[in-house]
CHARMM-style PDB file with segment names, atoms N, HN, CA, C and O in Angstrom:
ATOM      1  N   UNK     1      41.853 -83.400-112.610  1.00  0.00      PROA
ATOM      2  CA  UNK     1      41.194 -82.108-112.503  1.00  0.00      PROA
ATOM      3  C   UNK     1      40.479 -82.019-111.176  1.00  0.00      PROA
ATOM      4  O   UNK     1      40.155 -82.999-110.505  1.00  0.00      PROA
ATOM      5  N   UNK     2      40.274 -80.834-110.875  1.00  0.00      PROA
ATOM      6  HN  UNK     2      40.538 -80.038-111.419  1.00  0.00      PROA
ATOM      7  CA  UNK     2      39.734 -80.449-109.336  1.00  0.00      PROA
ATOM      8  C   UNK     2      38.150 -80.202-109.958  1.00  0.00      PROA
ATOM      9  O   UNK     2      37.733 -80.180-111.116  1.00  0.00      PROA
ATOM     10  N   UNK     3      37.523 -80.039-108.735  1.00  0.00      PROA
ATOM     11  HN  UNK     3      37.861 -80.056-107.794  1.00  0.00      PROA
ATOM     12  CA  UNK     3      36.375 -79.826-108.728  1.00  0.00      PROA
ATOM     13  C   UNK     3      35.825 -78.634-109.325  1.00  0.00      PROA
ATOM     14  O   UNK     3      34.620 -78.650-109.576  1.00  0.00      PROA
ATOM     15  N   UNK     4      36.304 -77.900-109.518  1.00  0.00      PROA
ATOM     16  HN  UNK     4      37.283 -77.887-109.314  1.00  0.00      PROA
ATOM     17  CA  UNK     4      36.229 -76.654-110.250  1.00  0.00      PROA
ATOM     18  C   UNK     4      36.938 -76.341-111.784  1.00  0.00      PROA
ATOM     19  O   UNK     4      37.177 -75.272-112.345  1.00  0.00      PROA
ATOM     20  N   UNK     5      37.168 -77.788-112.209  1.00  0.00      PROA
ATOM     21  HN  UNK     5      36.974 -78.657-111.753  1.00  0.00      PROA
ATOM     22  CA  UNK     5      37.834 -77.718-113.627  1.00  0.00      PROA
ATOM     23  C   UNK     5      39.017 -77.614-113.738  1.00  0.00      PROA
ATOM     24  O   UNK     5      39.388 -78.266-114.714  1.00  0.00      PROA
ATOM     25  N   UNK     6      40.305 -76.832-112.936  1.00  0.00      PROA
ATOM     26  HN  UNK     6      40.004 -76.302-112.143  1.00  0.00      PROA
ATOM     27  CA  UNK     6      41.120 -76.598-112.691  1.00  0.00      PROA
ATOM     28  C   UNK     6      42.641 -77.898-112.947  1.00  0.00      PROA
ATOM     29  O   UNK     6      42.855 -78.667-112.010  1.00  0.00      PROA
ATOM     30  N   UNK     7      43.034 -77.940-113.499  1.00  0.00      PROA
ATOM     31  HN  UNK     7      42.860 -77.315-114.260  1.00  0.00      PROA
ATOM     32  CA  UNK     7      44.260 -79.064-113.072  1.00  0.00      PROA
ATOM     33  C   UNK     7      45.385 -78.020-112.099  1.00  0.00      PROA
ATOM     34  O   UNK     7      45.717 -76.834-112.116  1.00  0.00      PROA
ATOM     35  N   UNK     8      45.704 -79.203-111.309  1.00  0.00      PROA
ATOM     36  HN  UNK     8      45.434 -80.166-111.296  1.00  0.00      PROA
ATOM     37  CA  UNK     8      46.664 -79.050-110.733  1.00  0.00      PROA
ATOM     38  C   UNK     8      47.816 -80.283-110.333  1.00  0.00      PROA
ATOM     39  O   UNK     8      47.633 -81.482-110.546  1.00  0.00      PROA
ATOM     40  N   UNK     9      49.152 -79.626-109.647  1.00  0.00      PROA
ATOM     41  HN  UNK     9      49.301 -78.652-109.474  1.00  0.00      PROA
ATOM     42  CA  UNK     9      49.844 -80.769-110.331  1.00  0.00      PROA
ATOM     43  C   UNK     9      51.135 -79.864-109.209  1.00  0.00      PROA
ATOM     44  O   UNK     9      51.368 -78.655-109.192  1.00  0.00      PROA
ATOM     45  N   UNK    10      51.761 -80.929-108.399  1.00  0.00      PROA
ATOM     46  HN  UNK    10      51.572 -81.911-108.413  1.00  0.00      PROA
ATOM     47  CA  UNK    10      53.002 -80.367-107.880  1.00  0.00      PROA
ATOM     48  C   UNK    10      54.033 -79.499-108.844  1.00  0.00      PROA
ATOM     49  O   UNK    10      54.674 -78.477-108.599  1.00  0.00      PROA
ATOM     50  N   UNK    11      53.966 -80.065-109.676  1.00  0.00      PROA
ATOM     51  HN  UNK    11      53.446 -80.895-109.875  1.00  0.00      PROA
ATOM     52  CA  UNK    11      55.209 -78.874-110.592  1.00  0.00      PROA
ATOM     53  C   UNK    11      54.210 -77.439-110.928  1.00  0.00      PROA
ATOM     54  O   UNK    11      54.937 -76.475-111.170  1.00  0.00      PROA
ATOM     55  N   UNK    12      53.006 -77.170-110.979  1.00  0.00      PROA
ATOM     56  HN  UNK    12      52.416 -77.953-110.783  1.00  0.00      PROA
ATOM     57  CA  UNK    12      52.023 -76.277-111.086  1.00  0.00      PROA
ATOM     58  C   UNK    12      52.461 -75.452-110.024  1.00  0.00      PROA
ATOM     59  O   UNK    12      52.802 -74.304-110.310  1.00  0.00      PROA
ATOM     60  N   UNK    13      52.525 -75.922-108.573  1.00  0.00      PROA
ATOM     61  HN  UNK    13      52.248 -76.855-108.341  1.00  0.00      PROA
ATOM     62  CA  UNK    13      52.325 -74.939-107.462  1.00  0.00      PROA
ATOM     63  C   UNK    13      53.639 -74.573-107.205  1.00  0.00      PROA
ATOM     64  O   UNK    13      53.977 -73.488-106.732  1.00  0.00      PROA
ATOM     65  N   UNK    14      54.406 -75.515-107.531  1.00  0.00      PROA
ATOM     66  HN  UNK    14      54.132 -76.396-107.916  1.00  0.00      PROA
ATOM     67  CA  UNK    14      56.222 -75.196-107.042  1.00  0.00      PROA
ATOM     68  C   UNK    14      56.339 -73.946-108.502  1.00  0.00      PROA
ATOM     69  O   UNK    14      57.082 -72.972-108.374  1.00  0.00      PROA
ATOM     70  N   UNK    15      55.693 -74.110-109.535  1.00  0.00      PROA
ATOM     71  HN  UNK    15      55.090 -74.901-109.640  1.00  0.00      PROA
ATOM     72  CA  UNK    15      56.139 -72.993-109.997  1.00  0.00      PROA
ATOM     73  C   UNK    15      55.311 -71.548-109.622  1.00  0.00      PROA
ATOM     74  O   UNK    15      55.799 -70.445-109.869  1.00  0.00      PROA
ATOM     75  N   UNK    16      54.165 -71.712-109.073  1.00  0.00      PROA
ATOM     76  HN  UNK    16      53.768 -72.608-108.872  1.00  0.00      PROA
ATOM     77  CA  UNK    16      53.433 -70.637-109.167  1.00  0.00      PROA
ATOM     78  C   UNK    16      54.416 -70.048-107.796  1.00  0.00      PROA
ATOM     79  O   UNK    16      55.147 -69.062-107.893  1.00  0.00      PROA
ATOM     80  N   UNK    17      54.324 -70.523-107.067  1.00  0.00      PROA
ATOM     81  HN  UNK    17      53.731 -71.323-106.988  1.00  0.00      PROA
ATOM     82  CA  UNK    17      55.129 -70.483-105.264  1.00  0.00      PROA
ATOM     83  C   UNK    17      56.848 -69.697-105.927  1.00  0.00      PROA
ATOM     84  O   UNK    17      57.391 -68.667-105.530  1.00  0.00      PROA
ATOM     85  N   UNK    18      57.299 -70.642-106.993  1.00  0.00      PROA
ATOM     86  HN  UNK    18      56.858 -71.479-107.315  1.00  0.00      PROA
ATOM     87  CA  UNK    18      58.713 -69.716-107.111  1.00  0.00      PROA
ATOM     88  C   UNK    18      58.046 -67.888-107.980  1.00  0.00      PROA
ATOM     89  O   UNK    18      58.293 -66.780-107.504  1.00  0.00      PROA
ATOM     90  N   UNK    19      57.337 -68.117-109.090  1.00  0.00      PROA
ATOM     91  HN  UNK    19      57.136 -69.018-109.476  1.00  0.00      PROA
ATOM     92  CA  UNK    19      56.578 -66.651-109.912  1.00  0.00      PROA
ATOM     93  C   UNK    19      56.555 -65.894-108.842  1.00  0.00      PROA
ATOM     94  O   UNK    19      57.100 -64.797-108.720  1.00  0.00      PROA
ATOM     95  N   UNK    20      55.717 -66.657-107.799  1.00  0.00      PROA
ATOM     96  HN  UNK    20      55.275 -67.548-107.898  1.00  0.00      PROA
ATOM     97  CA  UNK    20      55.721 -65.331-106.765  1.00  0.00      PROA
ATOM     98  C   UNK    20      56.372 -64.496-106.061  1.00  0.00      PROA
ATOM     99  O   UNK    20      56.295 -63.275-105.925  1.00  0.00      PROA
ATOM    100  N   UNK    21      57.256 -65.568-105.472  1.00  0.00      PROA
ATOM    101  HN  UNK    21      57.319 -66.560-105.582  1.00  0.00      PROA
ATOM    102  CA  UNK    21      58.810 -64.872-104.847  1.00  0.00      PROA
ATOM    103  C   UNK    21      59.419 -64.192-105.789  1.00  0.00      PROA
ATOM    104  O   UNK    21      60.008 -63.216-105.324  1.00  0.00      PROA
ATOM    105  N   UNK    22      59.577 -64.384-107.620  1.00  0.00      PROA
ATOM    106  HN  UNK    22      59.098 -65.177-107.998  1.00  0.00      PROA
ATOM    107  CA  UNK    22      60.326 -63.820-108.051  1.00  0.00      PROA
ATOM    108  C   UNK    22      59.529 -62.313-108.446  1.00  0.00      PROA
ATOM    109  O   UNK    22      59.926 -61.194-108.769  1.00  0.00      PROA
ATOM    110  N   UNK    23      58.524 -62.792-108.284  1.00  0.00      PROA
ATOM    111  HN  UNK    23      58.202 -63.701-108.021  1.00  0.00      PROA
ATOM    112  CA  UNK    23      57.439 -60.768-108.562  1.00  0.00      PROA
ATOM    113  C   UNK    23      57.461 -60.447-107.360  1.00  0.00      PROA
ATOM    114  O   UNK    23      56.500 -59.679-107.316  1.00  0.00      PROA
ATOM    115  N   UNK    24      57.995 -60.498-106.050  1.00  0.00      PROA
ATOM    116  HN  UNK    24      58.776 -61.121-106.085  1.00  0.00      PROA
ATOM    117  CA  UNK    24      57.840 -60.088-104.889  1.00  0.00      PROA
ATOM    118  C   UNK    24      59.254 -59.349-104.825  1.00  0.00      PROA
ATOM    119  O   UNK    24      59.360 -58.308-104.177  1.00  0.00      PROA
ATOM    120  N   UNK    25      60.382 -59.926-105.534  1.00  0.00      PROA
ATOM    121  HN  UNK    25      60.296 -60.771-106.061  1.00  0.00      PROA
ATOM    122  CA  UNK    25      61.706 -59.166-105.350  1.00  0.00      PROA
ATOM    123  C   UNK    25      62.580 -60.008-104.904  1.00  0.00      PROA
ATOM    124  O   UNK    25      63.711 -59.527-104.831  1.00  0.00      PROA
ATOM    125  N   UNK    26      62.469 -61.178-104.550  1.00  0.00      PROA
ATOM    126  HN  UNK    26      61.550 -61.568-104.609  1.00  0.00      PROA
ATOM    127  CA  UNK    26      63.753 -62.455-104.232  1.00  0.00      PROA
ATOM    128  C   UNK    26      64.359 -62.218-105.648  1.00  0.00      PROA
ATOM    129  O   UNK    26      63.939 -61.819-106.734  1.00  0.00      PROA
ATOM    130  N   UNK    27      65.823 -62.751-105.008  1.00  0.00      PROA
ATOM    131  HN  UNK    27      66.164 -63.076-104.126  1.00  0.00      PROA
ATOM    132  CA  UNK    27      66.718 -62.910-106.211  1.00  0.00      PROA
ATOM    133  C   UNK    27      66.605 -64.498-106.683  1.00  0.00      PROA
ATOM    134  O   UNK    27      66.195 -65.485-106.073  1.00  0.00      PROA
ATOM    135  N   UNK    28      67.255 -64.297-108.314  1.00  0.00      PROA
ATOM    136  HN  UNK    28      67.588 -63.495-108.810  1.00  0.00      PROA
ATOM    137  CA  UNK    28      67.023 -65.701-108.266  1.00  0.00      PROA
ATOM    138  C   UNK    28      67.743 -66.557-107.697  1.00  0.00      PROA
ATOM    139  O   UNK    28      67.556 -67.773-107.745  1.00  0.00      PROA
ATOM    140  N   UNK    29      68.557 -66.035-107.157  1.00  0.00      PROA
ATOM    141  HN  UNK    29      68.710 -65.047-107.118  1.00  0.00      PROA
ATOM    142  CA  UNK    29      69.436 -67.145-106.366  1.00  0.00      PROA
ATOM    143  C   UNK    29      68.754 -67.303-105.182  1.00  0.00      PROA
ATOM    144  O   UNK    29      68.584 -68.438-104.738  1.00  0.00      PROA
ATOM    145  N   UNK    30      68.370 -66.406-104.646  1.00  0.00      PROA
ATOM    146  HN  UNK    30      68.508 -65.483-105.007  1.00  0.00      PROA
ATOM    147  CA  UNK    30      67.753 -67.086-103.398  1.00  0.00      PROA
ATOM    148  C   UNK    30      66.480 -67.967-103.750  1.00  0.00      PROA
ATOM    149  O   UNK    30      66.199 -68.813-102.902  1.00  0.00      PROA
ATOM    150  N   UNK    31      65.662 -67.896-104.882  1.00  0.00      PROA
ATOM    151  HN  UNK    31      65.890 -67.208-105.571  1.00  0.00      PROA
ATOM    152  CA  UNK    31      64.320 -68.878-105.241  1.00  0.00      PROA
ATOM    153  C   UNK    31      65.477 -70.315-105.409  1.00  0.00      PROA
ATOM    154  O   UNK    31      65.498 -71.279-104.644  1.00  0.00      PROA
ATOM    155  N   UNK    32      66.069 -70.179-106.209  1.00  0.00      PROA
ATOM    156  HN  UNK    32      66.052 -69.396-106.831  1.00  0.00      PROA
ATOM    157  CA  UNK    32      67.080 -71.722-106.126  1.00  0.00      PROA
ATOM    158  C   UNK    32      67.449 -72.453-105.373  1.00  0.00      PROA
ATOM    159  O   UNK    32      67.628 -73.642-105.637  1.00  0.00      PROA
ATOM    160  N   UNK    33      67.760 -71.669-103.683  1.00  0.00      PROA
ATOM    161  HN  UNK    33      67.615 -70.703-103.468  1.00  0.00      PROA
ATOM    162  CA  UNK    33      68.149 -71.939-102.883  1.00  0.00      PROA
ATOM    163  C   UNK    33      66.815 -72.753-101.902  1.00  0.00      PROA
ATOM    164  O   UNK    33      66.760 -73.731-101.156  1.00  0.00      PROA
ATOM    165  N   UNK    34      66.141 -72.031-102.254  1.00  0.00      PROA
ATOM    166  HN  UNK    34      66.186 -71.236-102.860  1.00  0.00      PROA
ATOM    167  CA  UNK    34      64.498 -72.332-101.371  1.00  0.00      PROA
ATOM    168  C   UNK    34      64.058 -73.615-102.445  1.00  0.00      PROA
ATOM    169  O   UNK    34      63.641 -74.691-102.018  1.00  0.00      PROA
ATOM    170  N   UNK    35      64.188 -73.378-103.576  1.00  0.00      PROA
ATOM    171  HN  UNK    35      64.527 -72.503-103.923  1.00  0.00      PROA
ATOM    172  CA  UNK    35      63.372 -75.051-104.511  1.00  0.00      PROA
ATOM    173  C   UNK    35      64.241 -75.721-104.300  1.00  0.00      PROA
ATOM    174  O   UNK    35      63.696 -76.817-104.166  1.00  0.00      PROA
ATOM    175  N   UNK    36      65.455 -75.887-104.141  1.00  0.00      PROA
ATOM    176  HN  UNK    36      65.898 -74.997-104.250  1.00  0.00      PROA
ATOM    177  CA  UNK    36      66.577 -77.177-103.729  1.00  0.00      PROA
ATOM    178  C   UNK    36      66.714 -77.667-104.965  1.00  0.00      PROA
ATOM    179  O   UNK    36      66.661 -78.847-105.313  1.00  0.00      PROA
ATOM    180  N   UNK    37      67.010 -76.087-106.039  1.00  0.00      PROA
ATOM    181  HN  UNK    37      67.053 -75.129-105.756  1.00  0.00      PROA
ATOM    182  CA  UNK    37      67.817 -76.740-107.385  1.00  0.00      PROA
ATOM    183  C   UNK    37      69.222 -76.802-106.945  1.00  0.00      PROA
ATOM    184  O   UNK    37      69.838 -76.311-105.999  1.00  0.00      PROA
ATOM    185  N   UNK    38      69.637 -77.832-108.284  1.00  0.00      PROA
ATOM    186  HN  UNK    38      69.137 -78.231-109.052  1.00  0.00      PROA
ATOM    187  CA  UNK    38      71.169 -78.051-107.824  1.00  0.00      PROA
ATOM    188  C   UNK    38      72.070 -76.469-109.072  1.00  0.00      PROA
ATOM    189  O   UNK    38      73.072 -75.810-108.794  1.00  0.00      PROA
ATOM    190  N   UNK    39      71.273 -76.381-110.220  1.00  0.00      PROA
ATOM    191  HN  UNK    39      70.459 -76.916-110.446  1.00  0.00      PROA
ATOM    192  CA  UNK    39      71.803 -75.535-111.153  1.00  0.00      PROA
ATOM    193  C   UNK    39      70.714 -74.600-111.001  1.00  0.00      PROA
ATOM    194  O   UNK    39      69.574 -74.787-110.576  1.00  0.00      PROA
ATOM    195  N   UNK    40      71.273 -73.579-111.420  1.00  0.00      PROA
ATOM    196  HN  UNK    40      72.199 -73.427-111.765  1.00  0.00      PROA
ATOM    197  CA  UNK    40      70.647 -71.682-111.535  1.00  0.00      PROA
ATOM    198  C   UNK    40      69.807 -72.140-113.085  1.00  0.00      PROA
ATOM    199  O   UNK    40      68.733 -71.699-113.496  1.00  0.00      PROA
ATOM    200  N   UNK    41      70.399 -72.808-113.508  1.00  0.00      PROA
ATOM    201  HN  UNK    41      71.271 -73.166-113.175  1.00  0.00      PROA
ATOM    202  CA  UNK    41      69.475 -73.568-115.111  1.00  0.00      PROA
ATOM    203  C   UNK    41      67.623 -73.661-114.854  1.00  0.00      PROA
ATOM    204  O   UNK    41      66.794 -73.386-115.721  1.00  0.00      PROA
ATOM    205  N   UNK    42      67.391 -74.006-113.783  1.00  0.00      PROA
ATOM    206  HN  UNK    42      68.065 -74.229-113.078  1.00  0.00      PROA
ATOM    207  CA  UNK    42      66.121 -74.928-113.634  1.00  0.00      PROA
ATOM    208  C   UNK    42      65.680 -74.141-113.100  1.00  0.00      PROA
ATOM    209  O   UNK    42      64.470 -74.085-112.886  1.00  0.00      PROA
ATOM    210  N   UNK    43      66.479 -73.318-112.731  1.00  0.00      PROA
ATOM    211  HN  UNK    43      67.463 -73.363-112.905  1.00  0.00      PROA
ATOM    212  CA  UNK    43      65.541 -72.074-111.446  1.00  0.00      PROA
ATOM    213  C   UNK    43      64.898 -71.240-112.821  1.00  0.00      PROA
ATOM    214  O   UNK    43      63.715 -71.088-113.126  1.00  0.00      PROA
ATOM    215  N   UNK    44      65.979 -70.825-113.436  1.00  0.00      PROA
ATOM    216  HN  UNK    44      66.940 -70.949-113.189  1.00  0.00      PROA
ATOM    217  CA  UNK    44      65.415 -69.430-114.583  1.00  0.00      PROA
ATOM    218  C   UNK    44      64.296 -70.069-115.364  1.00  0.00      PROA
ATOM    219  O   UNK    44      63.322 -69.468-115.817  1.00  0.00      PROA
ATOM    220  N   UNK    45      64.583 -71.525-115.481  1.00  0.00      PROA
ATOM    221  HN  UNK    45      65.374 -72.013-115.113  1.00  0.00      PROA
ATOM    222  CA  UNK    45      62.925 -71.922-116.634  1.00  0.00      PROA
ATOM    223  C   UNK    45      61.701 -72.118-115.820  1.00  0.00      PROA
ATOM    224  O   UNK    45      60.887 -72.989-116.127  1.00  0.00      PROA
ATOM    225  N   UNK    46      61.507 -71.187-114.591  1.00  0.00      PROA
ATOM    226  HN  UNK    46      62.169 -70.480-114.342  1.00  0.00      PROA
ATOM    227  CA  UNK    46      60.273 -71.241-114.002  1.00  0.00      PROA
ATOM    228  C   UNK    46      59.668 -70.106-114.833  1.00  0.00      PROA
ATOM    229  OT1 UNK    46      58.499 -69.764-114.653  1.00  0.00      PROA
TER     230      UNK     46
END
């Protein structure tokens, strides 16, 4: 936990970082392409 109570955690920010691109209007193929999934599978369970 952070100093402010908060957990955080690399899979935390890689998903918040893909949420965003995908509420911004990226397709999901292009968020897949940017996380360096190998399947469209792992991209959609963000």
């Amino acid at each position: 936990m952070t100093e402010n109570n908060l957990e955080s955690s690399t899979y935390w920010l890689r998903h918040s970082f893909a949420q965003n691109m995908l509420e911004s209007g990226m397709s999901i193929y292009e968020i897949k392409e940017m996380m360096g999934h190998k399947s469209i599978d792992s991209t959609k369970n963000i």
